[in-house]
C-alpha positions, 0 to 999 in steps of 0.5 A, a space after each residue: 307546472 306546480 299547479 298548487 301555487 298557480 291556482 292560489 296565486 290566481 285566486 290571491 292576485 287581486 285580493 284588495 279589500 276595498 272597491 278601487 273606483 271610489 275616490 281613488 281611496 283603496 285600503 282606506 289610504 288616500 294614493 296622491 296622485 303619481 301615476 305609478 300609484 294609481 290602482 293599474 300600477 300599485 294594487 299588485 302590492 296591495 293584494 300581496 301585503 293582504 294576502 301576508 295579512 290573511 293567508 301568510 300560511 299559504 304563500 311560497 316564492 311562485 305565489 308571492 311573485 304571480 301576485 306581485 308581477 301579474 300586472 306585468 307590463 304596467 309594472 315593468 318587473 315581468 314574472 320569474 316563473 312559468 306558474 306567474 306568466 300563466 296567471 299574467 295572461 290569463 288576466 290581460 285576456 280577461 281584461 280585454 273586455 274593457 276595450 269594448 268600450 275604449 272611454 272606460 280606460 283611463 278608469 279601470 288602470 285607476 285613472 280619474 277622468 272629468 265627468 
């Protein structure tokens, strides 16, 4: 396994640069309300157009994809490589927490709920 490539793209994964829970504001630009453009669906490709931005230098085809794919099944492409399937499960596994308390969903995959 290219070990180089799984840890640059665990560590560039979620490289978005604004907090995703304010106002659905992420990256300064409004998302209109689509599902597919909430933060659970659209914020793959977000930290893949930061880290071109910042670290273009240190991307290969393994890191573009463990970055764009690791939201996999949300976003309905799985990943292509061994490298991005391992940073995809080490992230559902991490985000298990949050069904510790299940009324907290809708507001981690970037879904508005009334207060």
């Amino acid at each position: 396994m290219d070990y180089n490539s799984a840890a640059i793209g665990g560590l560039l994964h979620d490289f978005y640069s604004e907090p995703w829970l304010i106002d659905g504001k992420i990256n300064n630009k409004k998302r209109d309300n689509k599902l597919s453009s909430k933060h659970g669906f659209a914020h793959a490709k977000d930290a893949l157009n930061n880290s071109k931005i910042h670290f273009e230098y240190l991307l290969n085809k393994k890191i573009e994809n463990i970055i764009v794919r690791h939201m996999f099944p949300l976003n309905i492409t799985p990943p292509r490589y061994l490298e991005a399937w391992v940073v995809t499960i080490a992230d559902k596994y991490i985000s298990l927490s949050i069904f510790k308390n299940p009324k907290e969903l809708p507001k981690y995959i970037g879904i508005r709920t009334k207060k």
